[in-house]
C-alpha positions in Angstrom: -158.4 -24.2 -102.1 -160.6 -21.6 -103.7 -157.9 -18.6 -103.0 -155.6 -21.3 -105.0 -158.2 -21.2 -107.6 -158.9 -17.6 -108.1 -155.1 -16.6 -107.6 -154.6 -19.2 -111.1 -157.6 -17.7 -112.3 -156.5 -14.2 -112.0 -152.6 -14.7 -113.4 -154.1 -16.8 -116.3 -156.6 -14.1 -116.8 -153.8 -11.6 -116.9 -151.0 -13.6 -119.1 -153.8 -14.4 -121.5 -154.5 -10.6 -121.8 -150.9 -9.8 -122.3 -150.2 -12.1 -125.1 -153.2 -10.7 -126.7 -151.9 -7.2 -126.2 -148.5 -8.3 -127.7 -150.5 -9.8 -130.4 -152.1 -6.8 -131.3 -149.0 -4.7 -131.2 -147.3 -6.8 -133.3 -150.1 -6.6 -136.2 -150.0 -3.3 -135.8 -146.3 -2.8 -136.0 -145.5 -5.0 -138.9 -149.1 -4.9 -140.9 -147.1 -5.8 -144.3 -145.4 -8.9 -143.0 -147.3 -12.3 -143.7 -147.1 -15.4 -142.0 -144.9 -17.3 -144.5 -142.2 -13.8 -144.0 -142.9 -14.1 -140.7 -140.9 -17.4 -140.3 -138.1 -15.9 -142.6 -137.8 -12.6 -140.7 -133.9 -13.0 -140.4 -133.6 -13.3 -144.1 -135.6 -10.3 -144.9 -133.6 -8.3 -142.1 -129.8 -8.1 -141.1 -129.4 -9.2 -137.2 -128.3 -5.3 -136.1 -131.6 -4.1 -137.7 -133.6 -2.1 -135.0 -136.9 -3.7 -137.0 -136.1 -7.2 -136.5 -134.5 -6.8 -132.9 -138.0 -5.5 -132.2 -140.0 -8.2 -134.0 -138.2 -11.1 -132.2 -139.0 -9.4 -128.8 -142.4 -8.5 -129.2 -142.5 -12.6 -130.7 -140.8 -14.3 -127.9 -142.2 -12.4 -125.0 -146.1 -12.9 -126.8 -145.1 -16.8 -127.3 -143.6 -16.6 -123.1 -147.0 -15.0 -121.7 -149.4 -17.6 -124.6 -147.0 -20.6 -123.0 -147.2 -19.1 -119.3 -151.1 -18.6 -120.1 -151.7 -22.3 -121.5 -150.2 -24.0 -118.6 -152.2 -21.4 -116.1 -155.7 -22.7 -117.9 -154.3 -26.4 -118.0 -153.5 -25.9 -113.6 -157.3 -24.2 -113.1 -159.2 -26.7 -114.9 -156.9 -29.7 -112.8 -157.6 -27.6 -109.6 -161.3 -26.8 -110.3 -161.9 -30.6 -111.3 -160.1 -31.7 -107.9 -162.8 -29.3 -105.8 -165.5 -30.5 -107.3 -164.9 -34.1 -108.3 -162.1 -35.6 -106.0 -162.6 -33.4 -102.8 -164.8 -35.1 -100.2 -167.8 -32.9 -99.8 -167.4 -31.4 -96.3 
């Protein structure tokens, strides 16, 4: 049970860290574009343009890893309060 725990720990540790990273990349990629153009990026851009074909992917895989990284955090804190609170002391 506790290599269950830090092997959770660990990947939502890591997927945490890379949706930060992508975060970062893209505010530093696209500094000019707000949230409100954010949400009309395929208006502002044709759907060839090299600029929005990177803006979508740095978006989806950031949202893929802050999804992955949610659900990690949501399975450590159920498996942490199983050791601790439902786990007949041994």
């Amino acid at each position: 049970m506790t290599g269950a725990i830090w092997a959770v720990a660990v990947l939502a540790f890591l997927s945490s860290t890379v949706a930060t990273i992508g975060n970062f990349a893209m505010a530093r990629d696209f500094p000019d574009l707000t949230k409100s153009e954010a949400s009309n990026v395929m208006a502002d851009f044709l759907l060839d343009s090299s600029v929005a074909l990177r803006y979508m992917q740095y978006k989806m895989m950031t949202n893929i890893f802050y999804i992955q990284s949610l659900v990690l955090w949501a399975a450590l804190g159920l498996l942490v309060a199983y050791k601790f609170l439902l786990s007949p002391s041994a």
